[in-house]
Structure formats: C-alpha cells, structure tokens
LUMDODREN-282829 format. One line per field, with one value per residue (C-alpha): residue in one letter; x negated, y, z negated. Coordinates in steps of 0.5 Angstrom, whole numbers, plus 500, padded with zeros to 3 digits. Example, Ala and Ser with C-alpha at 12.3 -4.5 7.8 and 13.67 -1.06 7.14 Angstrom:
<atoms>
r <- [A, S];
xx <- [475, 473];
yy <- [491, 498];
zz <- [484, 486];
</atoms>
This chain:
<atoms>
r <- [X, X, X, X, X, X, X, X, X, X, X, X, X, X, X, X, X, X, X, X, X, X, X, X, X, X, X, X, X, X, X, X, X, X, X, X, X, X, X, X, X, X, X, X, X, X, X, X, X, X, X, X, X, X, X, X, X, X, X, X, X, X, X, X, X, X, X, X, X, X, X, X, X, X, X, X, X, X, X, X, X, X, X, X, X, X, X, X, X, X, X, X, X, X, X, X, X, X, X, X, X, X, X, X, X, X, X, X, X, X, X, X, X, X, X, X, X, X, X, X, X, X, X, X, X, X, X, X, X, X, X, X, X, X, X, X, X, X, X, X, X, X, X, X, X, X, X, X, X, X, X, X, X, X, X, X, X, X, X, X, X, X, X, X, X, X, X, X, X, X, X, X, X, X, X, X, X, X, X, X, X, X, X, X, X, X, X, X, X, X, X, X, X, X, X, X, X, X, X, X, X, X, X, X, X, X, X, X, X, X, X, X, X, X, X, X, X, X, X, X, X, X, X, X, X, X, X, X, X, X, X, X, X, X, X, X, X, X, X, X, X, X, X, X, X, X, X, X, X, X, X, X, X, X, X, X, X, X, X, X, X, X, X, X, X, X, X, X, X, X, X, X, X, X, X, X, X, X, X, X, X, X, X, X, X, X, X, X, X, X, X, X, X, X, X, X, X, X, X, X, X, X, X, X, X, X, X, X, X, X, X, X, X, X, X, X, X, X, X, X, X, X, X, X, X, X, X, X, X, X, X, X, X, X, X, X, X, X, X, X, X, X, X, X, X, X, X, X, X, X, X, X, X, X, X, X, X, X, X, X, X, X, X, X, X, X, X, X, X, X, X, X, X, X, X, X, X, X, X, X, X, X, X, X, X, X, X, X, X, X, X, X, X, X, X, X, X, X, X, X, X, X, X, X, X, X, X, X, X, X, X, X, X, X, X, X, X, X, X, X, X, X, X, X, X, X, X, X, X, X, X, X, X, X, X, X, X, X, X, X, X, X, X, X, X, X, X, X, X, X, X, X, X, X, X, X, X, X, X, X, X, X, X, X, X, X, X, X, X, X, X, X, X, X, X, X, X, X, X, X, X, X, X, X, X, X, X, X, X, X, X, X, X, X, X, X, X, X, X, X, X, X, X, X, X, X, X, X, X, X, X, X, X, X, X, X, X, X, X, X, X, X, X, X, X, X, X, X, X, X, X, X, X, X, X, X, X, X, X, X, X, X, X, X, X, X, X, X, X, X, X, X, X, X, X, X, X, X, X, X, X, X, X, X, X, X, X, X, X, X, X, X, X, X, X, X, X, X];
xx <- [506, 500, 497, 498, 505, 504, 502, 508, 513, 510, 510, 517, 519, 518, 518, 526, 527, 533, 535, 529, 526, 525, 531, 534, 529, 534, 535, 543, 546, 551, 552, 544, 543, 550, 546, 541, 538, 536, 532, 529, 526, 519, 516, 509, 509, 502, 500, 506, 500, 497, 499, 497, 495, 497, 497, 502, 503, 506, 510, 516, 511, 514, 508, 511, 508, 514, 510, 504, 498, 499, 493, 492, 488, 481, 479, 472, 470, 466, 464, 464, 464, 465, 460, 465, 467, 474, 479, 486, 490, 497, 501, 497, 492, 487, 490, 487, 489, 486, 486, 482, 476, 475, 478, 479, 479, 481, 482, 488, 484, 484, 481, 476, 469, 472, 471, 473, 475, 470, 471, 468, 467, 473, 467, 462, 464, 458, 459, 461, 463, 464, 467, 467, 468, 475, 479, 485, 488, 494, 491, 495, 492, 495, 491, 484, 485, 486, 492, 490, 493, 491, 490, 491, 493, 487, 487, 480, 476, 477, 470, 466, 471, 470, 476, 480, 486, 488, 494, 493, 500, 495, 500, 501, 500, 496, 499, 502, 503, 505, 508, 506, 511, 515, 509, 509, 507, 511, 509, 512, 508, 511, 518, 519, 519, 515, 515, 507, 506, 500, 496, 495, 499, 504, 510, 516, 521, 521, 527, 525, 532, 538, 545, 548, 554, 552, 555, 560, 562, 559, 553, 546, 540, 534, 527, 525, 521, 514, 515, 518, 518, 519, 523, 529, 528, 529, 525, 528, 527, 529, 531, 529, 535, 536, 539, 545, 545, 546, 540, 541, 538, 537, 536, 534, 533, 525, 525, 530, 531, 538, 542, 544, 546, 548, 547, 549, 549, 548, 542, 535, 528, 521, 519, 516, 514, 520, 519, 523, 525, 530, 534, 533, 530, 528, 529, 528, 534, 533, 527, 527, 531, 531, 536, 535, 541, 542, 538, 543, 548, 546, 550, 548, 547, 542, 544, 538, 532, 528, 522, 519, 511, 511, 511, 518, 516, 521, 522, 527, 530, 527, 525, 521, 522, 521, 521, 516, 518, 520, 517, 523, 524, 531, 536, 537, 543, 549, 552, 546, 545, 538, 533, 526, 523, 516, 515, 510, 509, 507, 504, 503, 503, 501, 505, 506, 511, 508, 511, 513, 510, 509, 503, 501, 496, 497, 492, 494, 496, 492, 498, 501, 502, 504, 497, 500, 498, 493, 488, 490, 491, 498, 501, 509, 513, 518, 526, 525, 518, 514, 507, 503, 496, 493, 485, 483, 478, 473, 474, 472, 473, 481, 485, 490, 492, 490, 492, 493, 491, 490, 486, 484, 486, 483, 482, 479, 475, 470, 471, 469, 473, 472, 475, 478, 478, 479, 472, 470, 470, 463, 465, 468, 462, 458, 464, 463, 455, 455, 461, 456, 450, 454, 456, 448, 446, 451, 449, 442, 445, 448, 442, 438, 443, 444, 436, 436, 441, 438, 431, 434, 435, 438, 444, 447, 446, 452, 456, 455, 458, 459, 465, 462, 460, 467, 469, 464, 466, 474, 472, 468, 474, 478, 474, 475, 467, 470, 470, 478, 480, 480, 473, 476, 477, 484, 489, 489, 482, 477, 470, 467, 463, 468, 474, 478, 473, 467, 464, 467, 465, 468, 471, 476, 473, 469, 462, 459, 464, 467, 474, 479, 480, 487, 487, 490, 489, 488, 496, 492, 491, 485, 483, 475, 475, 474, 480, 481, 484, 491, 491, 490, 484, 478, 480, 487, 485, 481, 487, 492, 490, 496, 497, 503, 508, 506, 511, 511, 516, 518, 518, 523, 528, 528, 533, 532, 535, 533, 525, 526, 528, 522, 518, 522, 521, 514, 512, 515, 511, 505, 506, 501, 504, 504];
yy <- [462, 460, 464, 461, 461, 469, 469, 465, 469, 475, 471, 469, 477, 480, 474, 473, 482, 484, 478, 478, 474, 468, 464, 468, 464, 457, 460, 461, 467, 467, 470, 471, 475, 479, 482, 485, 490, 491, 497, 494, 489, 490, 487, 486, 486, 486, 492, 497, 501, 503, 508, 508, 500, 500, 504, 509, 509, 502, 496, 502, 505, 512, 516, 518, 517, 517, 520, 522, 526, 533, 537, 544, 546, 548, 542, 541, 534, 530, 525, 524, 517, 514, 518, 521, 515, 515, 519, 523, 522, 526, 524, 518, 519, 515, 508, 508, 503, 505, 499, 497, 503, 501, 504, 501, 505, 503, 508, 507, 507, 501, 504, 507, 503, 499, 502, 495, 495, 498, 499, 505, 505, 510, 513, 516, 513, 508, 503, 496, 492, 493, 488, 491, 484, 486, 492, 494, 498, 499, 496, 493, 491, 485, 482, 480, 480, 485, 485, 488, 487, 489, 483, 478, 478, 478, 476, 479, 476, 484, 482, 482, 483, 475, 472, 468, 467, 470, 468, 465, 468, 470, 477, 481, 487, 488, 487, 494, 494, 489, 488, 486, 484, 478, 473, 474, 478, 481, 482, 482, 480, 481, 482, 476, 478, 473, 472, 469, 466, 470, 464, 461, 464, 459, 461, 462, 463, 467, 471, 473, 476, 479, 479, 487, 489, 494, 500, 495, 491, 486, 482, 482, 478, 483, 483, 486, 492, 493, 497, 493, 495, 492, 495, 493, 486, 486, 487, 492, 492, 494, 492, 494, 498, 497, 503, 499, 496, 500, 501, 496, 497, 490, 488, 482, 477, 476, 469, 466, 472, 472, 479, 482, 489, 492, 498, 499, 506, 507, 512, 510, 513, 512, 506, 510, 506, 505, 508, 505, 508, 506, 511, 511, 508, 512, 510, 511, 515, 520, 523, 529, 526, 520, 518, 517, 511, 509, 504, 500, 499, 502, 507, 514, 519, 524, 523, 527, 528, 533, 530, 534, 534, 531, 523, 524, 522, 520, 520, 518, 525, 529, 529, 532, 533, 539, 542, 545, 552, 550, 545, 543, 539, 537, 533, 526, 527, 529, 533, 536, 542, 543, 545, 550, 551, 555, 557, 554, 553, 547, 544, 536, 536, 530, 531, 526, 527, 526, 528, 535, 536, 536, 535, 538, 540, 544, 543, 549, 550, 554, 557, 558, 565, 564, 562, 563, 555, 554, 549, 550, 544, 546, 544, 547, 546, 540, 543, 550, 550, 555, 556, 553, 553, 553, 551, 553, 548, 554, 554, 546, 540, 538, 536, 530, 527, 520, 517, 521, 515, 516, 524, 524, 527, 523, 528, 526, 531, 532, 524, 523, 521, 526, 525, 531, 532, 537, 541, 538, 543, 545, 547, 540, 537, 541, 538, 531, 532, 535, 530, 525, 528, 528, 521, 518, 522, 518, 512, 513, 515, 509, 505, 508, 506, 500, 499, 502, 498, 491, 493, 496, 491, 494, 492, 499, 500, 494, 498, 504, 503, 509, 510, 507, 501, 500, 501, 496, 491, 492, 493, 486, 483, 487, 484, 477, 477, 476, 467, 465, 459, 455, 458, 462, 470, 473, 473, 481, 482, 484, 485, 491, 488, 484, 488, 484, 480, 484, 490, 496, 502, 508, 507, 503, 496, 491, 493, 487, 487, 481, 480, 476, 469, 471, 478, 481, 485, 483, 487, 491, 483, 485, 478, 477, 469, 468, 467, 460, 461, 460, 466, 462, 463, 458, 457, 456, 451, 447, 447, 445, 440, 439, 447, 451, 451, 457, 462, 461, 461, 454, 455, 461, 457, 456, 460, 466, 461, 455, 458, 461, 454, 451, 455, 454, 447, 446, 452, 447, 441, 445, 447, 443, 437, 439];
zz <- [448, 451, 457, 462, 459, 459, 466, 469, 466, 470, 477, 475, 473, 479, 484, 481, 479, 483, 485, 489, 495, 491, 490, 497, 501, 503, 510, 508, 510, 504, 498, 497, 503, 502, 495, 501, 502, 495, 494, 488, 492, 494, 500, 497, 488, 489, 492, 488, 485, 492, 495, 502, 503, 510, 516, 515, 507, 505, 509, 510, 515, 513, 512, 504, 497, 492, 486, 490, 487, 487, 490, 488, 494, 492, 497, 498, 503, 499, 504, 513, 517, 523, 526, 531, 534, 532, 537, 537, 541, 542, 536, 533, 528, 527, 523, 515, 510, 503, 498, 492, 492, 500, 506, 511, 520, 526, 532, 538, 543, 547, 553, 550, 547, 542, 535, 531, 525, 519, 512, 507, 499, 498, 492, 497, 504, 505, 510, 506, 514, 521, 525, 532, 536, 536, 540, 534, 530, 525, 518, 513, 506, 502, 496, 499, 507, 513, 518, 525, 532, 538, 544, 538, 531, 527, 519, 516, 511, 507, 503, 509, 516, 519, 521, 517, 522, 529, 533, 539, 543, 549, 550, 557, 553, 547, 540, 538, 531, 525, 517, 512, 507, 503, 504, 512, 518, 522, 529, 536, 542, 549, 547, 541, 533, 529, 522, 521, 513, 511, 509, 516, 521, 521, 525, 519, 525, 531, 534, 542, 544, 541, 545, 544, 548, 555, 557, 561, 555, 558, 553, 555, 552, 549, 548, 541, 540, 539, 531, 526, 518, 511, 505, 501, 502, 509, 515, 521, 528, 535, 541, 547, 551, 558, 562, 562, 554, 548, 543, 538, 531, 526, 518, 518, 512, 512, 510, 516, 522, 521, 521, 515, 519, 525, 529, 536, 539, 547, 547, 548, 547, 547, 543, 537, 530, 526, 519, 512, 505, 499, 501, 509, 516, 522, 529, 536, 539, 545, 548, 545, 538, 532, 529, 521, 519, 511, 509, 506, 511, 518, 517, 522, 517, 521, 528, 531, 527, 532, 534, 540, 539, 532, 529, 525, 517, 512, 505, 500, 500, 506, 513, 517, 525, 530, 537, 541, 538, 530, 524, 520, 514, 512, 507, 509, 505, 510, 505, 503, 508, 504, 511, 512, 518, 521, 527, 531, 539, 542, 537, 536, 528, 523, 516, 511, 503, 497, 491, 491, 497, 504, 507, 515, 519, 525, 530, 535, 542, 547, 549, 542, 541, 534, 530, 523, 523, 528, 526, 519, 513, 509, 504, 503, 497, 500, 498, 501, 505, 499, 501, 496, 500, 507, 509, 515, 520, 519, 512, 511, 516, 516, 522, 523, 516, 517, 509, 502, 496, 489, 489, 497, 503, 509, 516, 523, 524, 531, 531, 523, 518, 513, 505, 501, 494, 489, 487, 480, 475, 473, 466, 465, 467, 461, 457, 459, 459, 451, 449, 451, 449, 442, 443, 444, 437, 433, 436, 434, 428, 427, 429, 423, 418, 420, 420, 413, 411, 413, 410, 404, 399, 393, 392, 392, 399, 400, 397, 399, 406, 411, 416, 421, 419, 417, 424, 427, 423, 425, 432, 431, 430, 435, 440, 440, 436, 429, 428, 428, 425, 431, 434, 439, 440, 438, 445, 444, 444, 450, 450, 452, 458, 460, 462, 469, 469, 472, 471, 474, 479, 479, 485, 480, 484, 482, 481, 485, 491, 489, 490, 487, 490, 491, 493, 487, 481, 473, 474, 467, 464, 461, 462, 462, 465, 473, 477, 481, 488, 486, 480, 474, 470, 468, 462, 465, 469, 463, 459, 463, 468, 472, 473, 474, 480, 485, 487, 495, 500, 497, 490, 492, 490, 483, 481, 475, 469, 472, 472, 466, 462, 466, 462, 455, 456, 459, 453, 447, 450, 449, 442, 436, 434, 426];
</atoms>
C-alpha cells in the first residue's frame, strides 16, 4: 500500500471510529444521531495527546486530565512570566492553554489595562509573541490556530499571534467564552449560539432561542447561555432562565444544532462555564449548588454539587464542590457514596483531577480561623482525600492552578505565571553525563578504526570486521541510506536527522518554530518530507497529482465501508502493471 494510502486509512480511522462525525454530518436527525452521545467520539482527534489545550483542560472545559502525570512534590519553579500583568479575580484564574511546547495566557480582566494574548516557549518561559491589540481571554488550541473572545472572536495565527479571521457580530456584551471542537466554533453572542467552521468563520448553523416550558405551563422562547461545551459528539449548552421559565439544559448535535437530549428543571443559578466528561456534564442549578447530570442521557445523578466559594470541577468518576465551611470531593455515581471532605473557612479554592490526584491550591481567607491550608498548594489522593503533599506560598511561588500539562503545574503568582516542575535529580544528571561521556569515546573509538580501516591495505583488515562496523552497515540499511532496487529508501526507515520532519528541541516542538501547514502532528509518522497545507507530504503531492479526497464536514458523508472501498479500489489502481 502506497503512503498516501497509509495516511488516508489513518484519516478514515478516526474520522469513521465509533460511528464518528464523519458520516453523522447530513444534517438528519435519524438514526445516525440517535448513536449520539458517543463517548468514543472525540471532539478534536488531533489534539488527544494534549493535556490542556484549552482553557479549562480540553473541549469538555472540565479542568480533568484522565491519565494525568502524577507529581511527587519535591517542586521547584523553573521559570516566571508575565511580568505581573496577569489578575485573579475571585474564582477565575487566569485562562492558559498549553499546546505543542507553547503556552499560551490571557487574563479575565476586561477592565483593566488589556493584557492581550501572549505565548511563552513551555521549556523555559521565553516570549515567542504577544498580541495585545486585543482584550480577550479563554484560549483553545486546535491544530495551528488560536481561538480567543473577548468584544469579538478572534481566530490567531498560533506562530506569530496575527489574525487570521474574526467575527464581526458587534455584540452588546463582550464574548464570554467558545468550544472548539467537531471542525467548528462554538460561540454565543447576545444570547445566539453559533456554530463557526473553523477555517473562516462561516456560519454552519445558528440557534438564537429555545422554546421551554415556564412555571405556568405556558411556552416561552429563550436565549442561550454564554458557556457551551464538547464532548461525546455533542455540543452542551444552556438557556437562559427567566423568573417565571424552567433551566433548560440541551445536547445538541454539532453539525445541524439539533437537540439530541433534554433536561428541563426549574431552578436558576449564576451562569457559570459548563464543564463535560464521558460519563458526566456540570450545569448551573442554584445559587449556592450545581446540578451534575449523565452525560449520555441528561439524566440528574448529582442534584446539588456544592459550590459556594469554589469553580466546581469534574472528572469521570469524582467531583469536587464546597461551601464556605467544607471542601468535598465526591462520587458521581449515585450509588457510590464515596466522599472526603477539609474544612475550610472562606476560601475561594482552584483545584483541578488529574490521574489519581486532586490537585488545590487554597488561597486564604482574612477571616479564616482554620490555616491548615492557607496559601498552601495540595495534592490529595482523589478516592479518600490522603494528603500526599503540601507546599506552602512561603516555600515556593504557588497559587491559583491555571493548567497542568505534560510534567508542569502552571500557578499565577503576584501577577506571574509561574511553571512548577519536579527538581531534576542531580545523580541522574551524572549518570547521563558519564553515559554521554562513555558514548563520545566510543564514537571516537570507531573513528580510528574506521580510519585505520581505510588506510590499511592488507587484505586481512577486510576480514576482520569488529562489531561496530557490522552495526553501521545494518544501520545504513535501516535508514533508508542503503541503495534499494528502485533507488529509493525503505518505506520503514528514517533518517536520524530527519525525525517529523524537522530538528527537535526539548520542548517536544519543532527546532525552528515552524508549525505544521495544517496545524497538527506527524501522529508518531516519522515522515521527513514537508507537509503541504492539506496534510499530505511533497513526496505525496508529486506522486499522485489528483490528491486524495479531505475528510471535512462535507467529505463526512462517506460512509465507514463505502470509504474504506474507495480506498481498496483506488490502492489496485496504483499498483505496477507487471
């Protein structure tokens, strides 16, 4: 099978996965709409190996990792920036995104002195842009571009920061927040939830009201809530109640807006971002509570998860709420009575699930008269709330989570982002140094007795070979140096120098800042031709001149067997006539 052929299977692979949005995107509302939601349906394939790529984790909002690294304390900040421009205020962090070795900042503050949008190198906090043209907040990430909102929607060049498109709704209020997911954005703007293709910003369909039931039986049309979210296949989203008008809680299919669930209760509560998992979707109850219903059929299964001085977080299995006197996690399950609690006093807390772990800073209260916590950094274990350990502000520069990615915790410190990371192990440093050392006079070894070998002669040194040079011949063959009968390199090799494409820093991006045409990865393709802008490869442009079909919202109605014999058939053409 030819490359192209290769990469077309991926595409078709996770396009088709699960019944996947691919062939669910005619705009029916029939059987293909009745698979959703499908928690093996992910809103950006692209982005799965990112932990935190948007502002509140992934496209869910829910501020989990499900396999998150698991820290053992002994922290140290590694670097600091922003220069104390970025503010805290009450429950809301500062917004962060961390995608491909860069971090990416914005602060909530729209009256304050605009901050703009910045972009740090993840390895040691350099400033690789700044675009503060703009007042907005809420990052998400997806392939090479930047979503933030703010007084419009802003599309950003995630190389440079520049404009690539913004909306031009001209809203009342500033733009609260998006999701970025299924190939679109999704946005509300005084009170109408659009769904935005990603590339441009065309409208895919809008939704400006919902009808839902009121106190009096009676009908009445209402406006969307700010917050939406992605997960499952589905988009949720809110409305917003009125006085006399019942909370209306939707899954939406993405590609058409049309409702796949509802959820109809009559409390109303402040309009907080709604957060999604596989299992589980967060919304606004009442004032002091949040009502946590099945994320696959709307279905409450928390009524009220606390939420008095804290963002209420979720994760598959866990939830973590309070009050103004106790800090709890609990079970999600309704017949799981699994639950922990801390006291507290007052305080506004920032947690986030990773892994085992429940991750939570706990800032302090002037009127707290319990400081177990006070300013302290936390880490409990997430099924019965075992301490696994604490750093205090006086001990190192924690505060309010803004992110966890890869190996680091991202605090706002004073105004600073500041990264935690594990202290380097100085025994393992020797190791690695004396490993290299070791390596460097082999290699010099080699060198003579390749010399020697040249120089020499005598027919015996041809026959006496060492091991080494065995294993620089199999590697020349191995990577692709070695002459094949049709002049090319094996389709398994890779060139040492050449891995994705491009030299690699230790950040995991690419050495020369460079990003991807189409804004994602090789996938662990260790191809070491240049990606054109439809994702294909040079070598794949020369050698098939009309291209393979791209899986857009369109192409999503090929079907999973129609697509996979379009590619049996089209493979049989390529093949040598012999």
């Amino acid at each position: 099978m030819g490359e192209w052929n290769r990469r077309s299977v991926l595409a078709t692979g996770a396009a088709l996965s699960a019944g996947g949005l691919a062939s669910i995107g005619a705009g029916s509302e029939g059987d293909d709409a009745a698979n959703l939601p499908d928690p093996d349906v992910s809103p950006n394939p692209e982005m799965v190996d990112e932990d935190w790529a948007s502002f509140a984790g992934s496209a869910g909002h829910a501020r989990f990792i499900e396999d998150g690294y698991e820290f053992d304390g002994d922290l140290e900040a590694v670097w600091t920036a922003a220069d104390g421009e970025l503010e805290w205020w009450e429950h809301r962090v500062p917004s962060v995104a961390v995608a491909d070795g860069t971090v990416y900042a914005t602060t909530h503050t729209y009256e304050e002195d605009p901050f703009g949008v910045a972009a740090y190198d993840a390895a040691d906090g350099s400033l690789r842009w700044k675009n503060d043209d703009i007042i907005v907040s809420d990052p998400s990430v997806v392939g090479d571009t930047v979503y933030v909102t703010g007084e419009e929607l802003f599309a950003l060049d995630a190389s440079d920061g520049s404009v690539r498109w913004q909306t031009e709704f001209n809203p009342e209020e500033p733009i609260q927040t998006q999701t970025v997911a299924y190939g679109a954005v999704f946005v509300v703007a005084d009170g109408t939830l659009y769904a935005l293709e990603t590339d441009d910003g065309t409208v895919r369909w809008e939704l400006d009201s919902v009808t839902a039931s009121s106190r009096d039986s009676s009908e009445e049309a209402l406006d969307l809530r700010d917050t939406t979210a992605a997960a499952n296949g589905v988009v949720y989203a809110a409305v917003e109640a009125q006085s006399a008008a019942a909370g209306t809680r939707l899954a939406l299919h993405p590609e058409t807006g049309a409702e796949v669930w509802r959820n109809e209760r009559l409390e109303r509560g402040p309009n907080d971002t709604i957060r999604a998992t596989e299992t589980a979707v967060l919304f606004d109850s009442l004032s002091y509570a949040r009502t946590i219903v099945d994320a696959q059929t709307g279905e409450v299964i928390v009524p009220e998860a606390r939420s008095e001085g804290v963002d209420v977080v979720i994760g598959n299995e866990m939830f973590v709420g309070a009050d103004d006197r106790t800090y709890e996690v609990g079970a999600i399950d309704p017949d799981d009575d699994t639950s922990w609690q801390v006291d507290i006093n007052r305080d506004i807390v920032s947690s986030v699930i990773s892994g085992d772990t429940v991750y939570t800073y706990f800032p302090g209260h002037e009127l707290s008269d319990r400081p177990e916590y006070n300013k302290k950094l936390v880490a409990f274990d997430k099924y019965d709330g075992t301490e696994k350990w604490v750093i205090a502000e006086s001990d190192l520069p924690v505060g309010p989570i803004c992110a966890i990615s890869d190996a680091t915790i991202y605090v706002v410190h004073d105004g600073d982002l500041v990264a935690l990371r594990e202290a380097a192990d100085d025994d393992d440093a020797t190791d690695e140094d004396g490993a290299n050392d070791d390596q460097d006079d082999a290699n010099s070894e080699d060198e003579d007795a390749d010399e020697s070998d040249e120089t020499d002669g005598d027919e015996d040194a041809s026959e006496d070979t060492d091991e080494d040079d065995s294993s620089d011949e199999s590697h020349d063959d191995d990577d692709g140096r070695g002459d094949g009968e049709d002049g090319s390199s094996d389709d398994g090799g890779t060139d040492d120098t050449e891995t994705n494409g491009s030299d690699t820093d230790d950040s995991g991006g690419n050495g020369d800042g460079d990003a991807d045409e189409d804004g994602s990865g090789d996938g662990g393709d260790a191809d070491g031709d240049e990606q054109t802008v439809n994702g294909s490869t040079d070598a794949e442009a020369d050698d098939d001149t009309d291209g393979s079909p791209g899986f857009t919202a369109g192409a999503g109605l090929l079907g999973g067997a129609l697509g996979l014999e379009w590619l049996r058939r089209r493979d049989d053409a390529d093949e040598p006539a012999e």
